[in-house]
N, C-alpha and C positions, 0 to 999 in steps of 0.2 A: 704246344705247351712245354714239352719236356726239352724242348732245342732253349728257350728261352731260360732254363731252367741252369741250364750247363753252364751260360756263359756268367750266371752269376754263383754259383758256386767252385767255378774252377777258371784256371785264367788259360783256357783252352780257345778264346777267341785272341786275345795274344799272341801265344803262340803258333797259329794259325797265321796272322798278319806279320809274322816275324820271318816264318816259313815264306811267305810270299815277296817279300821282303828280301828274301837272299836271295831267292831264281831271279831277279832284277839284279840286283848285284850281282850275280854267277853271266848273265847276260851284256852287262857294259862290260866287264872285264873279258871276257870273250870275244868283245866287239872291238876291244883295245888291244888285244892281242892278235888278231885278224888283219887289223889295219896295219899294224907294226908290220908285220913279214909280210903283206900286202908289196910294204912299199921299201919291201927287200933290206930292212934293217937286221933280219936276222936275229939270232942273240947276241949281238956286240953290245958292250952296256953304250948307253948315249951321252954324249958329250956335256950333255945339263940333264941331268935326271927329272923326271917329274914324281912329285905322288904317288905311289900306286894308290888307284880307288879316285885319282882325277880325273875330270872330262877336259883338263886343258888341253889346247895341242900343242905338238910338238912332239921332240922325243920320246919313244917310250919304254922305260925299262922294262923287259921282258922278264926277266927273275924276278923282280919285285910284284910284277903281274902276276906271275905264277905262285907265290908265296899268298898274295891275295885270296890267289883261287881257292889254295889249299886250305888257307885258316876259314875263309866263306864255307864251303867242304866241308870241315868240320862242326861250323857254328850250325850248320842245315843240318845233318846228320843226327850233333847231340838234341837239339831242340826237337826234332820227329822223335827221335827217341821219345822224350818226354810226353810228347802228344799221345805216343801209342800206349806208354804204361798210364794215364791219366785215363783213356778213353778204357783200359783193360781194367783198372779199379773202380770204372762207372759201372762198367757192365758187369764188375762181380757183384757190388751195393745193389742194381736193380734185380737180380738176381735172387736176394737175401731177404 
């Protein structure tokens, strides 16, 4: 009862699926950056850039992959944050 509780007074299942959300993004981008020096492109940028956060093939820009990673990084980080002071303001209200 109290789990059902949470998810409508706080947008703590969001944030949750958002969370889940990046480790999938932190994963293709890893897996595009794998394949890249796999196939020995190194950090030379590429003759037609693609996207970073594409699944096309072809070249793939490594610093723009890494910029990826960084700003994903970050949007994981600040969002946990948020989940963990949400989940510490539940637990002082039941507390009270």
């Amino acid at each position: 009862m109290p789990f059902d509780m949470l998810g409508r007074i706080s947008q703590t299942t969001q944030m949750k699926q958002s969370l889940d959300l990046s480790v999938q993004r932190t994963r293709q981008i890893a897996d595009r950056v794998a394949r890249a020096t796999a196939l020995q492109q190194g950090f030379a940028l590429p003759d037609t850039p693609t996207a970073p956060g594409s699944s096309e093939s072809g070249p793939i820009d490594i610093e723009a992959e890494m910029v990826s990673l960084a700003d994903e990084q970050l949007r994981f980080e600040a969002t946990s944050k948020l989940l963990q002071k949400t989940y510490e303001q539940m637990r002082s209200a039941f507390k009270a």
